[in-house]
C-alpha positions as CSV (number, residue, x, y, z in Angstrom):
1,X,7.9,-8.2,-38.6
2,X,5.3,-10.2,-36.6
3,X,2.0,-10.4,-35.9
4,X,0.2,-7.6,-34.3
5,X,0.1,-9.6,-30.8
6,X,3.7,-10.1,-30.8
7,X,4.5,-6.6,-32.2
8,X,2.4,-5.6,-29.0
9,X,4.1,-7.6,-26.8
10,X,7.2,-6.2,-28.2
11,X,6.0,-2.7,-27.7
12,X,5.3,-3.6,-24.0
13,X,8.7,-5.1,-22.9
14,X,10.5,-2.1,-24.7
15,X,8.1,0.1,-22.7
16,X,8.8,-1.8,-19.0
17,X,12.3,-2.0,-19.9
18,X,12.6,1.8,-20.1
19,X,10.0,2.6,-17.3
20,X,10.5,0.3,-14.9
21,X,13.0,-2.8,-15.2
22,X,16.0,-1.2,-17.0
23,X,16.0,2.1,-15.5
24,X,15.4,0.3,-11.7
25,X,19.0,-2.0,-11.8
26,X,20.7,1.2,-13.4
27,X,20.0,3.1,-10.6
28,X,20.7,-0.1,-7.9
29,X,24.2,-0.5,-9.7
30,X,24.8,3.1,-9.3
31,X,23.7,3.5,-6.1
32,X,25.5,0.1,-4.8
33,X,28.8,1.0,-6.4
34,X,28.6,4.3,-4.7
35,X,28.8,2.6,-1.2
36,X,24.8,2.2,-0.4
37,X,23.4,-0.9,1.2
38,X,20.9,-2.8,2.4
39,X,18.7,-2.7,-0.6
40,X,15.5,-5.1,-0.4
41,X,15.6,-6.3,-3.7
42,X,12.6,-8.7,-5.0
43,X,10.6,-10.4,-7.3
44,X,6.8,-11.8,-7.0
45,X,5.4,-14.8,-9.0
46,X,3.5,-15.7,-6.7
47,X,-0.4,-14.9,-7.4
48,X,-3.1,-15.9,-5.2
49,X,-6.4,-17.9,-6.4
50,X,-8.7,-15.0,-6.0
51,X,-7.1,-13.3,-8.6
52,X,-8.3,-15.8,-11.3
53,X,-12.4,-13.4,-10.8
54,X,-10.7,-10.9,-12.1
55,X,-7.8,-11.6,-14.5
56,X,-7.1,-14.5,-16.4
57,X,-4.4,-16.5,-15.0
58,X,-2.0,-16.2,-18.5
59,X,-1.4,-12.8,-17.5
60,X,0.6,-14.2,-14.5
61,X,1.2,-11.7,-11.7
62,X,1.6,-8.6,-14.1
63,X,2.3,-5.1,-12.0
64,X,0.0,-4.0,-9.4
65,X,-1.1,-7.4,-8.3
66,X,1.3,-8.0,-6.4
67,X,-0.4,-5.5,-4.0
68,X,-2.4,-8.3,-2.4
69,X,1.4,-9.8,-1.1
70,X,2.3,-6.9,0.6
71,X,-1.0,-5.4,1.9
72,X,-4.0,-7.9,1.7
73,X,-2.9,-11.1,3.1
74,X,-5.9,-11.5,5.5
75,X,-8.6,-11.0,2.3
76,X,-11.6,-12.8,1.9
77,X,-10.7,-15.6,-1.1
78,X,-6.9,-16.2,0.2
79,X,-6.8,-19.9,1.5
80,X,-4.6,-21.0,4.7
81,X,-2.3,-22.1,2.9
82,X,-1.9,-19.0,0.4
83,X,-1.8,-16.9,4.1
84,X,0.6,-19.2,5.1
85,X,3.1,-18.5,2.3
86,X,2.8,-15.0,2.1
87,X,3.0,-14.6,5.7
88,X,6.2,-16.6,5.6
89,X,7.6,-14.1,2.6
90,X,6.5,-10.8,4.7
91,X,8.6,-11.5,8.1
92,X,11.9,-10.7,6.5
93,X,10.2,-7.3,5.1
94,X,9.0,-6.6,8.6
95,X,12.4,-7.0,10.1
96,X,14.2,-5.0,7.1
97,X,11.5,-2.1,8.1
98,X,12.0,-1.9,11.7
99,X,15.8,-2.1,11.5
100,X,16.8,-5.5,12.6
101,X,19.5,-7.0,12.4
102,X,18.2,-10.2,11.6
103,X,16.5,-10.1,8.3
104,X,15.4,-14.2,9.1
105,X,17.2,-15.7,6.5
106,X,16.9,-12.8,4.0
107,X,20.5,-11.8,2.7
108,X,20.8,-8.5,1.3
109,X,24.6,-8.2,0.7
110,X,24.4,-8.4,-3.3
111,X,22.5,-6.0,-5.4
112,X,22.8,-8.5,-8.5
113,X,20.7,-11.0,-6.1
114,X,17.0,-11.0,-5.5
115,X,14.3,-12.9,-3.0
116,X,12.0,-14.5,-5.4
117,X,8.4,-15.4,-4.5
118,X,8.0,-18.4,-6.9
119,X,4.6,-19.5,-8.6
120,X,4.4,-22.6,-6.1
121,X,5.0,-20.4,-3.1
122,X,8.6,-21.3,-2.5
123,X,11.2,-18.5,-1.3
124,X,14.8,-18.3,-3.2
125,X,17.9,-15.7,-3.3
126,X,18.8,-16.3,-6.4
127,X,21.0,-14.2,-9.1
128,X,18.9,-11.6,-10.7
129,X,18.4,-13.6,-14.4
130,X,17.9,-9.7,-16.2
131,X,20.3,-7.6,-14.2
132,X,23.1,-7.6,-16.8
133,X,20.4,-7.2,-19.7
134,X,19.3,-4.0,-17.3
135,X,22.4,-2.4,-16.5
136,X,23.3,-2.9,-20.2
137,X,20.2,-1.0,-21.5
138,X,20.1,1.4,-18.6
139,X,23.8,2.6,-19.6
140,X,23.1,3.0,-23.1
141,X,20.1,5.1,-21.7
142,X,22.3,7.3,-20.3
143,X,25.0,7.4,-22.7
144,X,22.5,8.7,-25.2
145,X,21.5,11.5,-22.8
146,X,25.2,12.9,-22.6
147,X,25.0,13.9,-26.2
């Protein structure tokens, strides 16, 4: 069966598949093939220095602290450079917020895709590498209901 750190890992991706991961590109390829658009889609893996006070760095940038991204990035502990990056990942998300037109380089036309903050700080829109593993488990979700 495994050990009991891998069964709890285990436990913990089954878990964040139903809660959040699964569940979340169900409802995107729902929504999307329904006509909606526009649909910030993202991923952070990113994590700031600071971070490393408070939570060792093998947890990577697990939910919640990616809060610093989005609302922080003028904290005590970021360096220039960390500001530097994040502001650079922000100004699409302030254009997308106040309507523009211009998203700065941010495409939004695919739901499958995402903006990925990488570890080293770089920006990509890449294909989502779990969105057919999602929609899969996300259907079977709600094929299960129906009965």
């Amino acid at each position: 069966l495994g050990t009991e750190e891998e069964i709890k890992c285990m436990f913990g991706r089954i878990v964040a598949d139903g809660q959040v991961y699964a569940s979340e590109r169900g409802y995107l390829e729902k929504i999307s093939s329904g006509g909606f658009k526009n649909i910030f889609r993202y991923r952070i893996s990113f994590r700031m220095k600071y971070l490393d006070g408070f939570l060792d760095p093998k947890f990577k940038v697990p939910h919640g602290c990616d809060l610093p991204v989005w609302f922080y990035p003028l904290r005590d502990g970021f360096t220039d450079e960390e500001r530097d990056k994040t502001n650079k990942w922000l100004e699409p998300y302030m254009s997308f917020l106040n309507f523009e037109e211009n998203l700065n380089g941010w495409d939004n036309s695919d739901v499958r895709k995402i903006r990925w903050f990488q570890e080293d700080g770089s920006i990509v829109y890449t294909e989502d590498p779990d969105w057919d593993w999602g929609v899969k488990v996300a259907k079977a979700a709600y094929e299960a209901q129906l009965y």
